[in-house]
mmCIF file of the N, C-alpha and C atoms, coordinates in Angstrom:
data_MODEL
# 
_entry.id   MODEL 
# 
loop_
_atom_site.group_PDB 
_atom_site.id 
_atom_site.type_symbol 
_atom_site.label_atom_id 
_atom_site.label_alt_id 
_atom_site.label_comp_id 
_atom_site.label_asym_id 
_atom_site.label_entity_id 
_atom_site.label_seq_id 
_atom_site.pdbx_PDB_ins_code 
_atom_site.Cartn_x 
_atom_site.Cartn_y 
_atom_site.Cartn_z 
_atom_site.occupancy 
_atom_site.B_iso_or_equiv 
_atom_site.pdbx_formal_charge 
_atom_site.auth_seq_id 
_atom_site.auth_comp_id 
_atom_site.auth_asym_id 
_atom_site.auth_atom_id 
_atom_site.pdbx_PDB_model_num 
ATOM 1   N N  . UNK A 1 1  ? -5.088  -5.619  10.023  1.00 0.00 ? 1  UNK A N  1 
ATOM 2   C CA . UNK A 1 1  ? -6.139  -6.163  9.200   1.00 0.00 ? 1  UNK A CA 1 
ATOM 3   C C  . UNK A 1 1  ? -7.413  -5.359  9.435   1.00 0.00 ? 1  UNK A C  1 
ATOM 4   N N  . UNK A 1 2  ? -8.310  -5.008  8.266   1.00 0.00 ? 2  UNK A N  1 
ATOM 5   C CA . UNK A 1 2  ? -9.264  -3.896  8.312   1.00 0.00 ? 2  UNK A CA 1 
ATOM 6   C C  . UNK A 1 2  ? -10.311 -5.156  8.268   1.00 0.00 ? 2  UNK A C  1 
ATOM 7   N N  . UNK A 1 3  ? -11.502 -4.363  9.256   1.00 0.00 ? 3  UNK A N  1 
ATOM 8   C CA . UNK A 1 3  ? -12.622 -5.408  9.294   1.00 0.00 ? 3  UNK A CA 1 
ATOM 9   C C  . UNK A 1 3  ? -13.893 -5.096  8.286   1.00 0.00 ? 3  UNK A C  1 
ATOM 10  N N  . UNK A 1 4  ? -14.551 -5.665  7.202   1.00 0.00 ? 4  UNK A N  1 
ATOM 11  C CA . UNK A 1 4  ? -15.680 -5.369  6.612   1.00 0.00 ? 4  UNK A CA 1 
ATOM 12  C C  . UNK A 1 4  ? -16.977 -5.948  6.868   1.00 0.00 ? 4  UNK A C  1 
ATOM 13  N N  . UNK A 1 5  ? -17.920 -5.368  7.708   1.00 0.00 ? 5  UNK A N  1 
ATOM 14  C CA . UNK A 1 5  ? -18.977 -5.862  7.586   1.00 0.00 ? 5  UNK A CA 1 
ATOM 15  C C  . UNK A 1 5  ? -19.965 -6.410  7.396   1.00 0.00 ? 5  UNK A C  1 
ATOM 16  N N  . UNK A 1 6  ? -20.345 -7.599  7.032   1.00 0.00 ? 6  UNK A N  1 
ATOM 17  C CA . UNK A 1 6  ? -21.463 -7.310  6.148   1.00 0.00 ? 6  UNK A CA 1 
ATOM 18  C C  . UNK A 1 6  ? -22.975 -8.138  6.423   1.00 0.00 ? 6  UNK A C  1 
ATOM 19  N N  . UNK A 1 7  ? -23.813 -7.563  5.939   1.00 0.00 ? 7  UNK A N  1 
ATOM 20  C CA . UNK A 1 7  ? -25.289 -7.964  6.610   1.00 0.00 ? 7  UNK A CA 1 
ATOM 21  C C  . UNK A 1 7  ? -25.990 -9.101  5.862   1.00 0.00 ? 7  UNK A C  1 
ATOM 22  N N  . UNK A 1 8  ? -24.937 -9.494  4.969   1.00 0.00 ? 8  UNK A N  1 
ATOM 23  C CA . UNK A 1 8  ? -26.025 -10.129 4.575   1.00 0.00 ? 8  UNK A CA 1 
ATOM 24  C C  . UNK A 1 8  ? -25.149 -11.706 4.435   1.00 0.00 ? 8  UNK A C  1 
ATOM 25  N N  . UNK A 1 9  ? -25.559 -12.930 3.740   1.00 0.00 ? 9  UNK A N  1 
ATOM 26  C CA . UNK A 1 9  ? -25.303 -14.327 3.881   1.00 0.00 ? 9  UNK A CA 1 
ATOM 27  C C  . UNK A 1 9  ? -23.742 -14.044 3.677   1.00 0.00 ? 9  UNK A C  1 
ATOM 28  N N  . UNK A 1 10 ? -23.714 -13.498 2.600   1.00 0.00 ? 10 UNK A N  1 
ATOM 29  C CA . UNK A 1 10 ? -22.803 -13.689 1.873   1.00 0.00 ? 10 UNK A CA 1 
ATOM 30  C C  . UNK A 1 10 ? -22.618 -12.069 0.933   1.00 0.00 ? 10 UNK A C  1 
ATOM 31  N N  . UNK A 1 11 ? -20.976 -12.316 0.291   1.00 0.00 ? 11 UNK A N  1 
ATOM 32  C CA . UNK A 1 11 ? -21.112 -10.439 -0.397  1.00 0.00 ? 11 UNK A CA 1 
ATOM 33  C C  . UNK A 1 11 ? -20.245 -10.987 -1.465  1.00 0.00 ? 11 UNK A C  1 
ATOM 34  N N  . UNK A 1 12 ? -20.608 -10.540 -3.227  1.00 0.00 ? 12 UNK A N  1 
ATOM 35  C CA . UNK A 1 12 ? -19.718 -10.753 -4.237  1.00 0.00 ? 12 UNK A CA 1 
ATOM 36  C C  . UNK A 1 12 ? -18.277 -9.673  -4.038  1.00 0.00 ? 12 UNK A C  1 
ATOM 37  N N  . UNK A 1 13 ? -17.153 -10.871 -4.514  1.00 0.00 ? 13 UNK A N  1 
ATOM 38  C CA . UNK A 1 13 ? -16.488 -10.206 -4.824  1.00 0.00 ? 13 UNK A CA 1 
ATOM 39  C C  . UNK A 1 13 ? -16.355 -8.709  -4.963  1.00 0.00 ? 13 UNK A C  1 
ATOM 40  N N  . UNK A 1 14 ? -17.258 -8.387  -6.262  1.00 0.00 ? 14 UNK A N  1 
ATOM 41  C CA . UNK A 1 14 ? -16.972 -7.131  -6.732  1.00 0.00 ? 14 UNK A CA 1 
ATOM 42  C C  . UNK A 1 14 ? -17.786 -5.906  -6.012  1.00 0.00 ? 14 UNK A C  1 
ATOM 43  N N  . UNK A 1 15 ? -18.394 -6.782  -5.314  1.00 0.00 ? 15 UNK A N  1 
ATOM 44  C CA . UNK A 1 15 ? -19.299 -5.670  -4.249  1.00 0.00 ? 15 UNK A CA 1 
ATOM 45  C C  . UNK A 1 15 ? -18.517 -5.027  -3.429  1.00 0.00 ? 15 UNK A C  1 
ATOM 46  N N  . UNK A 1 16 ? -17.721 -6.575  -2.572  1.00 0.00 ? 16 UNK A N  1 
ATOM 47  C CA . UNK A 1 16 ? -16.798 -6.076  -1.665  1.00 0.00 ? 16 UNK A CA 1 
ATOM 48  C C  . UNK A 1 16 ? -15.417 -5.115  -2.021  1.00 0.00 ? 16 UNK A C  1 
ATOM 49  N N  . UNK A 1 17 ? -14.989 -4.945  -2.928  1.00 0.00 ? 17 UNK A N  1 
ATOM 50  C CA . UNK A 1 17 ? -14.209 -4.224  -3.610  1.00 0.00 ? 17 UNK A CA 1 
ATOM 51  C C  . UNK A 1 17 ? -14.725 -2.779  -3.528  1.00 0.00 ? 17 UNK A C  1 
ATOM 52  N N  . UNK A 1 18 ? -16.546 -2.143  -3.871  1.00 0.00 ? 18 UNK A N  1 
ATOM 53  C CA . UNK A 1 18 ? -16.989 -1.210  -3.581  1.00 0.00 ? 18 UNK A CA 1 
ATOM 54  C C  . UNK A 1 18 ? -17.032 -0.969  -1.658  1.00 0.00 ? 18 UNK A C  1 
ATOM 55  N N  . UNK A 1 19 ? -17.690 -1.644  -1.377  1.00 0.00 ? 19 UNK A N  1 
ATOM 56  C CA . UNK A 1 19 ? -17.611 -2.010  0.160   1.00 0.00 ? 19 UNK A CA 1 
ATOM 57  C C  . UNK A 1 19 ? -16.642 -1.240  0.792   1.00 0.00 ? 19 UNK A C  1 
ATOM 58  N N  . UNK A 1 20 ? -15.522 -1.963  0.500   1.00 0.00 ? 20 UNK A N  1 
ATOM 59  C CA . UNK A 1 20 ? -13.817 -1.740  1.527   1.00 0.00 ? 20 UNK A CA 1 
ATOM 60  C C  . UNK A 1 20 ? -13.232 -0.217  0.777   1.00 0.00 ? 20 UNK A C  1 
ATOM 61  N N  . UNK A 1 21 ? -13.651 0.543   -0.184  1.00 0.00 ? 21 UNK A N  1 
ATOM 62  C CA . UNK A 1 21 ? -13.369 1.647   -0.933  1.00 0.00 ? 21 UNK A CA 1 
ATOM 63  C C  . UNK A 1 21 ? -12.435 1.423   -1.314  1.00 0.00 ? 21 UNK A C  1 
ATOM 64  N N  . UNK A 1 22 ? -12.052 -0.168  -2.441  1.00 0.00 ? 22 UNK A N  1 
ATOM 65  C CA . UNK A 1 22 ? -10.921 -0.410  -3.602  1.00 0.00 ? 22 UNK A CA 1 
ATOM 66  C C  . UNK A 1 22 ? -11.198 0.598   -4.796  1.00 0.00 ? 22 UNK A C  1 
ATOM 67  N N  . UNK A 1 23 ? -12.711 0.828   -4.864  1.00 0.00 ? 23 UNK A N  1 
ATOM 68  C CA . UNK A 1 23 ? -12.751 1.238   -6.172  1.00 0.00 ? 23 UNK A CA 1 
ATOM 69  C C  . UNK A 1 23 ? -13.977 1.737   -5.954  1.00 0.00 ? 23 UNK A C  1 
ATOM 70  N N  . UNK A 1 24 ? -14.208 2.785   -6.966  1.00 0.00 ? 24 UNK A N  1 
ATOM 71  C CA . UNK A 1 24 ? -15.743 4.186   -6.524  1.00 0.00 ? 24 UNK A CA 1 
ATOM 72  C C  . UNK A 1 24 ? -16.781 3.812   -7.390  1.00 0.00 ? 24 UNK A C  1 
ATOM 73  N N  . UNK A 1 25 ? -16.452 2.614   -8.090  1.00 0.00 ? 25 UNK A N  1 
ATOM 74  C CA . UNK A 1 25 ? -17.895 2.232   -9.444  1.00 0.00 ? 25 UNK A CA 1 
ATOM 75  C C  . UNK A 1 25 ? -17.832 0.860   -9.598  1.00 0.00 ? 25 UNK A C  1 
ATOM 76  N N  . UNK A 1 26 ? -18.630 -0.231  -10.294 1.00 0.00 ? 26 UNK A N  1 
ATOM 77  C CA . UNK A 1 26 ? -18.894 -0.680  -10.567 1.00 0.00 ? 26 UNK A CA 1 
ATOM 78  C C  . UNK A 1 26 ? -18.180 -1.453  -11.830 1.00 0.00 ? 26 UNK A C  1 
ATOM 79  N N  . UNK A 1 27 ? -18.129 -0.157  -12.875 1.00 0.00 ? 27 UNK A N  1 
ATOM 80  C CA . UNK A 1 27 ? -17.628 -0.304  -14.314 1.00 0.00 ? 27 UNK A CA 1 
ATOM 81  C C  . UNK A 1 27 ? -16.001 -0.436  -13.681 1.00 0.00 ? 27 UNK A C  1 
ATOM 82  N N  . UNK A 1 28 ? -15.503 0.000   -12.459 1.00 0.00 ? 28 UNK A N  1 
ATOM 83  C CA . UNK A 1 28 ? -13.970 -0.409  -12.853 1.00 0.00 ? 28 UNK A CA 1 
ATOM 84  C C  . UNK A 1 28 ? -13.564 -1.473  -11.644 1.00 0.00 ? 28 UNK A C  1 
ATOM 85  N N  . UNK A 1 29 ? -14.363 -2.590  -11.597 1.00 0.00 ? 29 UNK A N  1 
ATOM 86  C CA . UNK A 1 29 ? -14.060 -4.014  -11.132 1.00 0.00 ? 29 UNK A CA 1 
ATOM 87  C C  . UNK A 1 29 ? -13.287 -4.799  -12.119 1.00 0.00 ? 29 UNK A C  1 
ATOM 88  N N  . UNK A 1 30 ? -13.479 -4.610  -13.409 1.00 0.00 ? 30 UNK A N  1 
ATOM 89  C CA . UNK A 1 30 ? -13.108 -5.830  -14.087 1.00 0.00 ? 30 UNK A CA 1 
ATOM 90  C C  . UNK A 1 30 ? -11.408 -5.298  -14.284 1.00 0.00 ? 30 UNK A C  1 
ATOM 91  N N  . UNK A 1 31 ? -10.958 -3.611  -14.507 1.00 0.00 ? 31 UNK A N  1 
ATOM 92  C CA . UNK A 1 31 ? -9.525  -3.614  -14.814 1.00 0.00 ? 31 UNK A CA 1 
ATOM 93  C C  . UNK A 1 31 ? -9.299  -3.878  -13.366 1.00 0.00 ? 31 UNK A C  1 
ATOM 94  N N  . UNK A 1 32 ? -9.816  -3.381  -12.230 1.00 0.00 ? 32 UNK A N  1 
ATOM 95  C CA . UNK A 1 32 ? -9.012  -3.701  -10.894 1.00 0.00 ? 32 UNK A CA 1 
ATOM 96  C C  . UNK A 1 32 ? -9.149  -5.135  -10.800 1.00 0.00 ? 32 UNK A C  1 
ATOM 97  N N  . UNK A 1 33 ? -9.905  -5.972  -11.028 1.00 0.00 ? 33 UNK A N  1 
ATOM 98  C CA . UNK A 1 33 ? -9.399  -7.424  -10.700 1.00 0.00 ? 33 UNK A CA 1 
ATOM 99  C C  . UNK A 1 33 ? -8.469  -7.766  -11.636 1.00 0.00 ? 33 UNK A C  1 
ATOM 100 N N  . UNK A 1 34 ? -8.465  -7.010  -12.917 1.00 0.00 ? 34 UNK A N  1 
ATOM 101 C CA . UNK A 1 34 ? -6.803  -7.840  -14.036 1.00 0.00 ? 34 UNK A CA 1 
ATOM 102 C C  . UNK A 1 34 ? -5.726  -7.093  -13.872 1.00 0.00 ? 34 UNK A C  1 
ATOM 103 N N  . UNK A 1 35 ? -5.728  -5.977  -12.834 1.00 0.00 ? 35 UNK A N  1 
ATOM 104 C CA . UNK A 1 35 ? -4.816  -4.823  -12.486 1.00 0.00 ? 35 UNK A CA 1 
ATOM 105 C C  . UNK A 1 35 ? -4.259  -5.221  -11.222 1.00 0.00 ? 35 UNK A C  1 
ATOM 106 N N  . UNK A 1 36 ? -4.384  -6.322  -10.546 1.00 0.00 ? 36 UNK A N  1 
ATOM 107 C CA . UNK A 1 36 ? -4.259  -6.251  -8.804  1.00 0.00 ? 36 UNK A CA 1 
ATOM 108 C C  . UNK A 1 36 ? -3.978  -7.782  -8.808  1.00 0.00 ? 36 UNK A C  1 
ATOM 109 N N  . UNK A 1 37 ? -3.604  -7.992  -7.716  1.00 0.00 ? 37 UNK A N  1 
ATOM 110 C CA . UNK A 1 37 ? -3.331  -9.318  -7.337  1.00 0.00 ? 37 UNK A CA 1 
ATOM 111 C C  . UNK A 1 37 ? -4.294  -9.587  -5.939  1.00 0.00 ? 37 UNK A C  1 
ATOM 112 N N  . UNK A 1 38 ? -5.445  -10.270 -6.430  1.00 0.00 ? 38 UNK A N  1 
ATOM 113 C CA . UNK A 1 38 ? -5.999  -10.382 -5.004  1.00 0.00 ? 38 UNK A CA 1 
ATOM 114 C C  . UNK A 1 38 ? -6.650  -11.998 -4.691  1.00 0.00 ? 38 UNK A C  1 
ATOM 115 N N  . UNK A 1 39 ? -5.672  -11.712 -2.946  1.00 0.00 ? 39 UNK A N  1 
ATOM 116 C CA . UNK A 1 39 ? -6.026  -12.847 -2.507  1.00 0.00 ? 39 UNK A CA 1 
ATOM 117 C C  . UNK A 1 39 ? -7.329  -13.558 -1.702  1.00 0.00 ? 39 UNK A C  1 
ATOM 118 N N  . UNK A 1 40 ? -7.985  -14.763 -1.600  1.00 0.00 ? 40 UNK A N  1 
ATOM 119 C CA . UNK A 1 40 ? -8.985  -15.364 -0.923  1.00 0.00 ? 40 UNK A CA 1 
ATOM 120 C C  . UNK A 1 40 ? -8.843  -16.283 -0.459  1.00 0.00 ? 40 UNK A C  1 
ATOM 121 N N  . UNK A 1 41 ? -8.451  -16.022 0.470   1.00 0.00 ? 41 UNK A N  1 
ATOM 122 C CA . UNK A 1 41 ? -7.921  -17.213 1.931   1.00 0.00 ? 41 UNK A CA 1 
ATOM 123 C C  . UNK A 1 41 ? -7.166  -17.769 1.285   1.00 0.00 ? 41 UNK A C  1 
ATOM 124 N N  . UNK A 1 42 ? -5.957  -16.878 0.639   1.00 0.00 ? 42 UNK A N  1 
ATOM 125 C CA . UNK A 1 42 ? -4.953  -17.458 0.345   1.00 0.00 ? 42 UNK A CA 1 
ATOM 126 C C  . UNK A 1 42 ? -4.600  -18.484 -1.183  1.00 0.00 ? 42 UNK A C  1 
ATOM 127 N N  . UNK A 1 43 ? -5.736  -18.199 -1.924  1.00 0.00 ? 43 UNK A N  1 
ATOM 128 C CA . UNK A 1 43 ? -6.157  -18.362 -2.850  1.00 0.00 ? 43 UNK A CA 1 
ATOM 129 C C  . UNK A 1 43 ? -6.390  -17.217 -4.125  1.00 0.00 ? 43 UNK A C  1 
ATOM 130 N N  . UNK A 1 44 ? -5.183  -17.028 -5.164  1.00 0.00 ? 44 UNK A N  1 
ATOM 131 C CA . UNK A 1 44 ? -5.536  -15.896 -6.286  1.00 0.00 ? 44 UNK A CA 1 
ATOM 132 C C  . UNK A 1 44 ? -7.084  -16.248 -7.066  1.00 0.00 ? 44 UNK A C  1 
ATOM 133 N N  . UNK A 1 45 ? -7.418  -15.083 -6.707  1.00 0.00 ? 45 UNK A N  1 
ATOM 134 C CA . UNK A 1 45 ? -9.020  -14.723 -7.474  1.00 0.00 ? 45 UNK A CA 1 
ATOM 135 C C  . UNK A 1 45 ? -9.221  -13.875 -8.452  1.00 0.00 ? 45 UNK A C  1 
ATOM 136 N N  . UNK A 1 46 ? -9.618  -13.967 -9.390  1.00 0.00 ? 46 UNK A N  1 
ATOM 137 C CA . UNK A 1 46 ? -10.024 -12.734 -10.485 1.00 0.00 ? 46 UNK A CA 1 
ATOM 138 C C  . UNK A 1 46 ? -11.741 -12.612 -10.940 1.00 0.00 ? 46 UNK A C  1 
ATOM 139 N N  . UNK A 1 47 ? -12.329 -13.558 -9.970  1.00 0.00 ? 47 UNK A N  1 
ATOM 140 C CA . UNK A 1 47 ? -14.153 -13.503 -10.110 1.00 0.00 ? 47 UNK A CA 1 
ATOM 141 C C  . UNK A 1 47 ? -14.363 -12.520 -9.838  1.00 0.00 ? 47 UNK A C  1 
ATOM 142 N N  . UNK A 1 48 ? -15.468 -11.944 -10.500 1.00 0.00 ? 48 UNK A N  1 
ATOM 143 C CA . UNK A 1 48 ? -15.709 -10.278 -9.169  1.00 0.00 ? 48 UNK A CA 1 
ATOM 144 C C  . UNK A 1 48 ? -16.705 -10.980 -8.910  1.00 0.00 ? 48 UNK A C  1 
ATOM 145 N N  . UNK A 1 49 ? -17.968 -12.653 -9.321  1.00 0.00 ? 49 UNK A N  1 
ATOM 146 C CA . UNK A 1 49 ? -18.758 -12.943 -8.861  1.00 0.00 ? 49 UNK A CA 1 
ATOM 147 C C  . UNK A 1 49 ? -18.168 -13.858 -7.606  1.00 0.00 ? 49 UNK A C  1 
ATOM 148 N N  . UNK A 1 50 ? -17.350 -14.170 -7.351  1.00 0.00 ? 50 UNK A N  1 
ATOM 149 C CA . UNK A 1 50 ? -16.830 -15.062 -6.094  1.00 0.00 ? 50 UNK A CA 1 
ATOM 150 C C  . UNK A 1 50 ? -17.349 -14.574 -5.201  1.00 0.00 ? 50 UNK A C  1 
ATOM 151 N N  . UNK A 1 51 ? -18.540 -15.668 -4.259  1.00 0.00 ? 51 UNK A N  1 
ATOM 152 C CA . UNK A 1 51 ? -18.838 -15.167 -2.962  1.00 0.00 ? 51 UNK A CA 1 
ATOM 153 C C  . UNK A 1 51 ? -18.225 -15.024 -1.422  1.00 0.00 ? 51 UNK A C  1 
ATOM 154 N N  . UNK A 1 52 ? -18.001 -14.015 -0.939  1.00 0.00 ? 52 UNK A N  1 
ATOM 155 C CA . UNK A 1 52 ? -17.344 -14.513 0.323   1.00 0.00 ? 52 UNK A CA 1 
ATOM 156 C C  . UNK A 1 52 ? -17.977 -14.041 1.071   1.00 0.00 ? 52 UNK A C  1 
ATOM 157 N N  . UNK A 1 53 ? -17.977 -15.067 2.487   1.00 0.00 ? 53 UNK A N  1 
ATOM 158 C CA . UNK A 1 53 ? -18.700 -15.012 3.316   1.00 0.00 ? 53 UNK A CA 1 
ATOM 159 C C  . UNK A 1 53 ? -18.003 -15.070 4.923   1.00 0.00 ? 53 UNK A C  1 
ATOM 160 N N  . UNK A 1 54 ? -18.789 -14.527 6.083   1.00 0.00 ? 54 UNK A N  1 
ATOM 161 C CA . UNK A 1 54 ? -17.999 -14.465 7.436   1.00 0.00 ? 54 UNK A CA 1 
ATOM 162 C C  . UNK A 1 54 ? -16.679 -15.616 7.065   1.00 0.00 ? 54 UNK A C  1 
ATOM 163 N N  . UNK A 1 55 ? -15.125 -14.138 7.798   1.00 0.00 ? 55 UNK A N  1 
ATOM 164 C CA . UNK A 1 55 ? -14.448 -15.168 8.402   1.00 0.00 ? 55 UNK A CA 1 
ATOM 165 C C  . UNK A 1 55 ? -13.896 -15.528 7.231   1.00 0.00 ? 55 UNK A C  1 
ATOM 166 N N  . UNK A 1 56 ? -13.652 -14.967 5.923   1.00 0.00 ? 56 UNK A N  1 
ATOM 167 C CA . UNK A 1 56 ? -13.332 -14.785 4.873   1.00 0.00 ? 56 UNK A CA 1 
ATOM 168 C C  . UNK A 1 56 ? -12.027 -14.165 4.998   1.00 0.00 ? 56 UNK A C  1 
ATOM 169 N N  . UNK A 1 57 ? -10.662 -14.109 4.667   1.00 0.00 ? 57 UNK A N  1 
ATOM 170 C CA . UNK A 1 57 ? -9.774  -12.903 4.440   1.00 0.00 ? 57 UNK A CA 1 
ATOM 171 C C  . UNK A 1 57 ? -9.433  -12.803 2.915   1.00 0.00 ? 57 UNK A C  1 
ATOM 172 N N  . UNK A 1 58 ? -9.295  -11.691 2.529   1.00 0.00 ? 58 UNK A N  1 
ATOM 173 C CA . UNK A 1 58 ? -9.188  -10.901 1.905   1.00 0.00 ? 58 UNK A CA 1 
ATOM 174 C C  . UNK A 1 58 ? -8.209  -10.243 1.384   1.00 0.00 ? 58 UNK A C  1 
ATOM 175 N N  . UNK A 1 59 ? -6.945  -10.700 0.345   1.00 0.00 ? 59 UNK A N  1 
ATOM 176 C CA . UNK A 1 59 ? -5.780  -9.722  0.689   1.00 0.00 ? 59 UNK A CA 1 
ATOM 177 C C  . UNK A 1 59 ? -5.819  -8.919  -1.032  1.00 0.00 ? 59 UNK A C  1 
ATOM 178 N N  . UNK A 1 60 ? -5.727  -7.914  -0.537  1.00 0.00 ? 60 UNK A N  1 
ATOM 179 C CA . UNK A 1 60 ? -5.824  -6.676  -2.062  1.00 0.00 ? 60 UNK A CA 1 
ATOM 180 C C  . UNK A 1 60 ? -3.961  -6.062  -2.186  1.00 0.00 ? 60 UNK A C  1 
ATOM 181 N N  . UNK A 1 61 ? -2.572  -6.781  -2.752  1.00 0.00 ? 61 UNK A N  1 
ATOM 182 C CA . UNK A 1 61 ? -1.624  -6.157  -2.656  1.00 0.00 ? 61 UNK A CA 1 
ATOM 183 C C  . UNK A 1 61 ? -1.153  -6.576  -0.719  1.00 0.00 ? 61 UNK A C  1 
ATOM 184 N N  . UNK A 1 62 ? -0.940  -5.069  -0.737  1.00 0.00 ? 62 UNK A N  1 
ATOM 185 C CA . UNK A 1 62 ? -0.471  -5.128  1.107   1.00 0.00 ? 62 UNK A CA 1 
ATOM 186 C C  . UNK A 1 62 ? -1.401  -4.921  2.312   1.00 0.00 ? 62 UNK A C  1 
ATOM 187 N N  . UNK A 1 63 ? -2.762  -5.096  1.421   1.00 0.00 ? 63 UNK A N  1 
ATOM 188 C CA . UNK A 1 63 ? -3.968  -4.684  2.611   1.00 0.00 ? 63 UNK A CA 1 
ATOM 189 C C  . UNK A 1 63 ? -4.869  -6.073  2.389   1.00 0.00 ? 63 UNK A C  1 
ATOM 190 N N  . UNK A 1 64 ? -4.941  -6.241  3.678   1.00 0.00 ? 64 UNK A N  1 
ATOM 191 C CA . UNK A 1 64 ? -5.810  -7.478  4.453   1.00 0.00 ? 64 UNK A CA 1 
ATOM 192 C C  . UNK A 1 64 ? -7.210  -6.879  5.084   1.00 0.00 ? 64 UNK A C  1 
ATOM 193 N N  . UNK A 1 65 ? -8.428  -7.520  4.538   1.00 0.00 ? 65 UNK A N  1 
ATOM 194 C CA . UNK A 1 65 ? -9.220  -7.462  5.006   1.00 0.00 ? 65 UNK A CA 1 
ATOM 195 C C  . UNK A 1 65 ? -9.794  -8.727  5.565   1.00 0.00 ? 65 UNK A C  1 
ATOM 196 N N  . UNK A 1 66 ? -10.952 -9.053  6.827   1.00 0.00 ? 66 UNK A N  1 
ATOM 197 C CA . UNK A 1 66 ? -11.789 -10.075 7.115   1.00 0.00 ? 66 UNK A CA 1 
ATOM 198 C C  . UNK A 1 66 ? -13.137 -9.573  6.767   1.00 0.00 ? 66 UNK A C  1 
ATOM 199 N N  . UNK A 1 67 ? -13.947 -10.866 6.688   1.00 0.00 ? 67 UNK A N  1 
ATOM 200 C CA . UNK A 1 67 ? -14.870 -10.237 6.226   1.00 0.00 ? 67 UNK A CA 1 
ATOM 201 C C  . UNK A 1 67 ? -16.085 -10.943 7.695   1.00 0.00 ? 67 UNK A C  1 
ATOM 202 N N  . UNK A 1 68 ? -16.556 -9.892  8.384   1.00 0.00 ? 68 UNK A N  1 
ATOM 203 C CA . UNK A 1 68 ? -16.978 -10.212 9.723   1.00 0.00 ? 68 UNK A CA 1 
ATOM 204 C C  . UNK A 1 68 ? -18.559 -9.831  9.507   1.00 0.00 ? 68 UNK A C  1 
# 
């Protein structure tokens, strides 16, 4: 499980997607969230506004992230 950082309360979805290097822009959040199967604590998500916050996991396919 890969750990992501982050400094602040809380990180959108589609941020964290830039964040963890799912994706190199902005403009291609919306096909990677209808292109991917991704999980939130075990929960399917397709928000790129969904906030997650510490202690969060993260699953993109076969890669697990926390969000610390």
């Amino acid at each position: 499980m890969k750990e992501v950082k982050i400094i602040t309360p809380y990180i959108k979805l589609g941020q964290f997607l830039k964040l963890a290097n799912l994706i190199d822009t902005g403009g291609q959040e919306k096909s990677f969230l209808l292109s991917k199967i991704i999980l939130v604590n075990n929960e399917k998500e397709n928000r790129r506004g969904r906030k997650l916050y510490p202690l969060d996991i993260v699953k993109v396919e076969d890669e697990e992230f926390k969000i610390i």
